[in-house]
N, C-alpha and C positions, 0 to 999 in steps of 0.2 A: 583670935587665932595666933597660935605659936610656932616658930618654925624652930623641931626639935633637932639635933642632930648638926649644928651648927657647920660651916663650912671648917675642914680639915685638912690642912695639906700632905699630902704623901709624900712630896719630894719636891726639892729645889735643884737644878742645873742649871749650871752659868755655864754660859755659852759666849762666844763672841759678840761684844757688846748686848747683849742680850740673857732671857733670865727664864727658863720653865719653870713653869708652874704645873705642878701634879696636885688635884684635888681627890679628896676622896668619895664616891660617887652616893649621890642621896635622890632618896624622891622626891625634889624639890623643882623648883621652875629656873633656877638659875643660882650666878654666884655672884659673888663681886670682891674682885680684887685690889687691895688697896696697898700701893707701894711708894718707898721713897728710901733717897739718899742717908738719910739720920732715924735714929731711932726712935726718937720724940714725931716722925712724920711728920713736920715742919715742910709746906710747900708738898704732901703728899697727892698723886695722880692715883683716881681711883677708874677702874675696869671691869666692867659688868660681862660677864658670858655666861653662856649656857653649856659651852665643852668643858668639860672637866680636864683638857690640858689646854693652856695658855702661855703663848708665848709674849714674854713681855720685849719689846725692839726698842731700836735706836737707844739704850745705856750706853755709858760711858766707862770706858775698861778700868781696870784697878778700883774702880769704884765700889764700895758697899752695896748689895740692895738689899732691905728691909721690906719683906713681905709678910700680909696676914689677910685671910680672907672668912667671908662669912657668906651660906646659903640667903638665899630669898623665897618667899614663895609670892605668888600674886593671887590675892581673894580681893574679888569683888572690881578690880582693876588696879588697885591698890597693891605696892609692895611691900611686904612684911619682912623685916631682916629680922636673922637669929645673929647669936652672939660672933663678935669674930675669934678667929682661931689665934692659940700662942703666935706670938713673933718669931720669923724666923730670920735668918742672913745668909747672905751668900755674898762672893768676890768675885764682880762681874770679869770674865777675862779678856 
């Protein structure tokens, strides 16, 4: 099984210390977001939901963040990741 339609972000907000995540919506079982400081994702924290908007807390202002995400689906109880989406940035405020 393949999960088609890979996660997509629709928009990034930087927010006070903090970072929305807009995904764009799939028939899939969930998503998982995977962000960090630098672009290479060095020390990257990854976030698994099911909302297709996510707010990422406790960042650090003037700071970079480096987001990109991918759908999941789960067969059999097993989860199957699709590709992740381009890199995006944003300047946390």
């Amino acid at each position: 099984a393949t999960v088609s339609g890979s996660g997509k972000v629709k928009a990034l907000k930087a927010g006070k210390k903090k970072v929305t995540v807009k995904i764009k919506k799939n028939a899939v079982s969930g998503y998982q977001i995977k962000y960090a400081s630098n672009k290479n994702f060095k020390k990257a924290k990854t976030r698994n939901t099911r909302k297709t908007i996510y707010t990422i807390k406790s960042l650090r202002s003037k700071k970079k963040c480096y987001v990109k995400v991918r759908a999941y689906k789960v067969v059999k109880g097993k989860k199957i990741y699709g590709s992740y989406s381009k890199v995006l940035k944003v300047t946390v405020k």
